[in-house]
N, C-alpha and C positions, 0 to 999 in steps of 0.2 A: 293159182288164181284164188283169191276170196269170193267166190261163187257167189254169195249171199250172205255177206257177213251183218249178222245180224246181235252179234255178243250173245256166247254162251254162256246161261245161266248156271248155279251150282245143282241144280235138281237136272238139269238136262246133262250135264256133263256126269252127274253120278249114272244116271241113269244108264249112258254109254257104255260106262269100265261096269257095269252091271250085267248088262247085257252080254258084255262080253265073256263076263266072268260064269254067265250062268249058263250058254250057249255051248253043245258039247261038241267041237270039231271034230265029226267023225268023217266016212268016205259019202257021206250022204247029203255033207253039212258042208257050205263054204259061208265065215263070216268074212263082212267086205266095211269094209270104216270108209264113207263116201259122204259126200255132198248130198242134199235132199235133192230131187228133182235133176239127178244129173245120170239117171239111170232109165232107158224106156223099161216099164212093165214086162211089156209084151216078151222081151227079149231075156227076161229071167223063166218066162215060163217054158218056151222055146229049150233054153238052156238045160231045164229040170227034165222034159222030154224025151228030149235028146239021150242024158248023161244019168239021170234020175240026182242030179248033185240039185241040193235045195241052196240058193243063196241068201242068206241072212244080213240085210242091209244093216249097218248102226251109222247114223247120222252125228256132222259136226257140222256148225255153224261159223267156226271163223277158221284161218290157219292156226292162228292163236291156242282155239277149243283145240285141235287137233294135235296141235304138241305138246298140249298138258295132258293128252289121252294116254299118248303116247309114253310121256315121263312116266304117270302115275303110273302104267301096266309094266314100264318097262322092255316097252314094243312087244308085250305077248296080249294073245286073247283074242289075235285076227288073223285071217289066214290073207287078207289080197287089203291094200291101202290104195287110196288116192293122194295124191301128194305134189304138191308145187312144185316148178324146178326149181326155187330157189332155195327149198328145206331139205333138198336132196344132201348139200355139203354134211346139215346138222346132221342127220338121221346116218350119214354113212362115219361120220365119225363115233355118232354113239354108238356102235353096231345093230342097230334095228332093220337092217336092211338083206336080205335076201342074193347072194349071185343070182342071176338068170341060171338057168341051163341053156347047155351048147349042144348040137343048134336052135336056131331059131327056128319053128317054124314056117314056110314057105309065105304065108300069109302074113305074119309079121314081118317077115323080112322087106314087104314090100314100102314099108314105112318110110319115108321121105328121108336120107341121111340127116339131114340138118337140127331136125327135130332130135336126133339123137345125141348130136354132138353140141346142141343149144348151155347143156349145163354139164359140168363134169362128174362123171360116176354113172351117167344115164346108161351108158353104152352096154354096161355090164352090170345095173343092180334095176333099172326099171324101164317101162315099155309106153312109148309117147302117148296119149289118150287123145288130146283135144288140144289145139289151141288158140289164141284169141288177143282181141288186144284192150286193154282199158284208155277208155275215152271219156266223152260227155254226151249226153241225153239229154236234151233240153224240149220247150214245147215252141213248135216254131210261131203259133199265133201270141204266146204270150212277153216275147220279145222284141227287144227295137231293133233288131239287125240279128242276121245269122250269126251262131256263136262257130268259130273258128280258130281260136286261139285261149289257150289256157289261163291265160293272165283276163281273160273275161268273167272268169268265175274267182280267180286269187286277187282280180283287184278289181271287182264289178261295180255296175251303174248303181247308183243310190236305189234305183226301185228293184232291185235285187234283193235288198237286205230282207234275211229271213228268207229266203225263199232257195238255198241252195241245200243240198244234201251230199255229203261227203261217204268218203267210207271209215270203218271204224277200225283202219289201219293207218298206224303213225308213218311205215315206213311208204307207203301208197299215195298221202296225202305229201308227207316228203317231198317224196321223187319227181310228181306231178309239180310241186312248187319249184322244184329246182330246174326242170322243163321249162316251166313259166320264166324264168330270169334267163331264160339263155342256157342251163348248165347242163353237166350229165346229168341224167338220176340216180347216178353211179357214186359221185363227187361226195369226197372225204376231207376234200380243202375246207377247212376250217372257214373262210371267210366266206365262201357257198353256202355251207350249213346254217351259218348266224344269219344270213341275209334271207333264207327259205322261213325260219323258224320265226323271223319275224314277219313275215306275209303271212304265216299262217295264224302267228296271233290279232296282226291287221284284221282277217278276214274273217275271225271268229263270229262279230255280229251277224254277219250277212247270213249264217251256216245256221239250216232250221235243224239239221239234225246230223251227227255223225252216224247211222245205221245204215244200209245199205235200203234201199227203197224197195220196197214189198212189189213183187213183179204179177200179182193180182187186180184185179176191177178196185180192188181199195186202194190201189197207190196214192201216194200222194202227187205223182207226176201225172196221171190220168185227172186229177181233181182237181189239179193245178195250185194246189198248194205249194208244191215243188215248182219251180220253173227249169231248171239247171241239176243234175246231177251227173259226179262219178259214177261211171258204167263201164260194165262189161260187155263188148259187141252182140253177144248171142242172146245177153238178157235183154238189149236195148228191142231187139229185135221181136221176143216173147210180148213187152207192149205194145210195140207198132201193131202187133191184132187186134188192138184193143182201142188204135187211136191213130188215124194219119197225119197226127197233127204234131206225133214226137217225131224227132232227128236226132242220129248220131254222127258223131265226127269224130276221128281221128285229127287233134289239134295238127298245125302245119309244124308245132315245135317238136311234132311225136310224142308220143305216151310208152306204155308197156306193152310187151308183145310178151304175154304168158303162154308157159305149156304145163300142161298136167300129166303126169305120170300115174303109171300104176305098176306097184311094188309088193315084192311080196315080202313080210319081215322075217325075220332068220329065226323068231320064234313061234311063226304058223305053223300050227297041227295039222294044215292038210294044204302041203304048197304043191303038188301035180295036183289037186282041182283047182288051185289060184290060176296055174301055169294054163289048163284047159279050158278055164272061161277067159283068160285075155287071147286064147287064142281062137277060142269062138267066137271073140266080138271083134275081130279082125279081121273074121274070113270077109269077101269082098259086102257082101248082100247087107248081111249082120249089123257093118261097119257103116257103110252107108244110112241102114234105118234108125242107128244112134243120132248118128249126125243132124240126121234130117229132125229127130226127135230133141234135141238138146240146142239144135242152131251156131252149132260151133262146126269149126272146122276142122275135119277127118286128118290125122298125118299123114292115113295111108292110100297110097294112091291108086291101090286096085278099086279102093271105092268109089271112087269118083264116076264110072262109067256106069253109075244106078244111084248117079246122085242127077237132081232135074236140071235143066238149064237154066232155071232162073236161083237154085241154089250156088251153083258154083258161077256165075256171073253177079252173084251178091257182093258190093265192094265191100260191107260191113263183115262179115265172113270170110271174102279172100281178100282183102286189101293188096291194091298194087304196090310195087317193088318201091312205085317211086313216095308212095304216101309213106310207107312204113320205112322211109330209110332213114328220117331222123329217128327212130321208136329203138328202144333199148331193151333186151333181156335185164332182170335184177342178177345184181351180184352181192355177196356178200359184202356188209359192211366190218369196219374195226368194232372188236367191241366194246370198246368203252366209248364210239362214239352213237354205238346203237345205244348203249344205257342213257346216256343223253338225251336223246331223241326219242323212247317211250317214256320218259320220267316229264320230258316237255310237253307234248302231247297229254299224256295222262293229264295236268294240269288244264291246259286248254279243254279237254272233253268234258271233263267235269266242270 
């Protein structure tokens, strides 16, 4: 998932392989390369407590930011990563990645199979985190009919223009387009791709912004500058506190059904404390107060009996079988026809 892709800057990206570089992995020390705001507080102190292991957050802002961290260290300098299922293929062929050890503990084992078998390599290099689907967040007062379908923001009403926010993922804004005509998000057929790519230069005007919309009192979808944007369920959810007036939907054409991983790389200095806080934030209690903290949904299923009734009856959060059956995991694409499609993209964002 692009949590909050917000484009990492060259000062915040050094700053990362800095941190990492200058942070001494000892048994006291675990560094963790994660998303901002996808970790509760409470739950690292708890942790230190406990184990007296201090965790040392370094923050990335796109997937993008995080496989250039990655390149540049050479997958060293962390001991515990957050990571897409769909960068899982990359990272395990660059060897950046970690075995598990066997067994599992009792608590993770409780993990939903599905979630494991969602991407290949999970089963045996990393442990399911959170998962969610991308949709739209729209503001229901500032529309002429409920938004339901994708092709409402890829081929919107005239009083739209300007007023849509995208993410500042080429292959994201893709997938979704190729959703919107009917297709997979998957689709390598050549005449799918020409026909997405130009929706997407179609729809350029309308797009106030490719960044991900700040999930703060300044958004732009609280001030309504934004009317329409690409979202992630559990963020859509972080502004509804803020405003009864947003809605999320899962288009009827389906979207993305993301899962996030947590991996430990094969050159972490201290992987039995990576291995002892993914299995502390697993045990049932733990697992549940992330959830409830981040707004996403647990894989694991002993959590759920200390999660509330109105969390796990949230369809934004557990989406039924039948909304999400058009909705697609990503797969890899050919790569020259991904170079395509950042080179195209790149053009349009700029």
């Amino acid at each position: 998932m692009n949590r909050a892709v917000r484009g990492i800057g060259y000062w915040s990206f050094l700053l990362c392989v800095l941190l990492a570089q200058q942070v001494k992995a000892d048994a006291q020390t675990l560094v963790f390369l994660n998303w901002a705001d996808y970790m509760d507080p409470e739950l690292l102190v708890e942790f230190k407590r406990q184990t007296g292991i201090e965790v040392k957050q370094s923050y990335y802002d796109s997937d993008e930011g995080r496989d250039q961290i990655m390149a540049t260290s050479d997958g060293a300098g962390y001991d515990l990563i957050l990571i897409s299922g769909l960068a899982l293929d990359s990272y395990l062929k660059q060897g950046w990645l970690a075995q598990l050890p066997k067994p599992l503990s009792h608590d993770v084992s409780k993990i939903e199979e599905r979630w494991w078998q969602a991407f290949p390599g999970a089963k045996a290099h990393a442990v399911p985190f959170f998962w969610g689907t991308l949709g739209i967040a729209y503001r229901t007062d500032l529309v002429n009919e409920p938004i339901t379908h994708w092709r409402q923001i890829y081929n919107p009403a005239p009083e739209m223009k300007g007023k849509i926010t995208l993410i500042d993922s080429a292959r994201e804004v893709l997938g979704m387009a190729l959703k919107s005509l009917g297709y997979s998000l998957n689709s390598s057929n050549k005449q799918h791709f020409n026909e997405a790519l130009t929706l997407i230069q179609q729809q350029a005007p309308f797009v106030a912004s490719y960044n991900y919309v700040d999930l703060d009192e300044g958004s732009a979808l609280l001030s309504g500058e934004t009317v329409a944007a690409m979202m992630y369920s559990g963020d859509a959810l972080m502004l509804q506190e803020h405003s009864d007036q947003i809605a999320y939907v899962l288009p009827s054409e389906g979207g993305n059904i993301w899962v996030d991983y947590l991996a430990i790389p094969a050159k972490a200095k201290n992987p039995k404390a990576a291995m002892d806080f993914i299995n502390f934030l697993n045990k049932p209690k733990q697992a549940a107060q992330l959830a409830s903290y981040v707004y996403y949904a647990s894989p694991n299923e002993a959590a759920w009996p200390y999660l509330s009734a109105d969390f796990l009856q949230d369809t934004t959060i557990f989406p039924s079988q039948k909304s999400l059956a058009q909705s697609e995991f990503f797969a890899p694409l050919p790569p020259r026809l991904l170079k395509k499609l950042n080179q195209a993209f790149q053009k349009i964002v700029d």
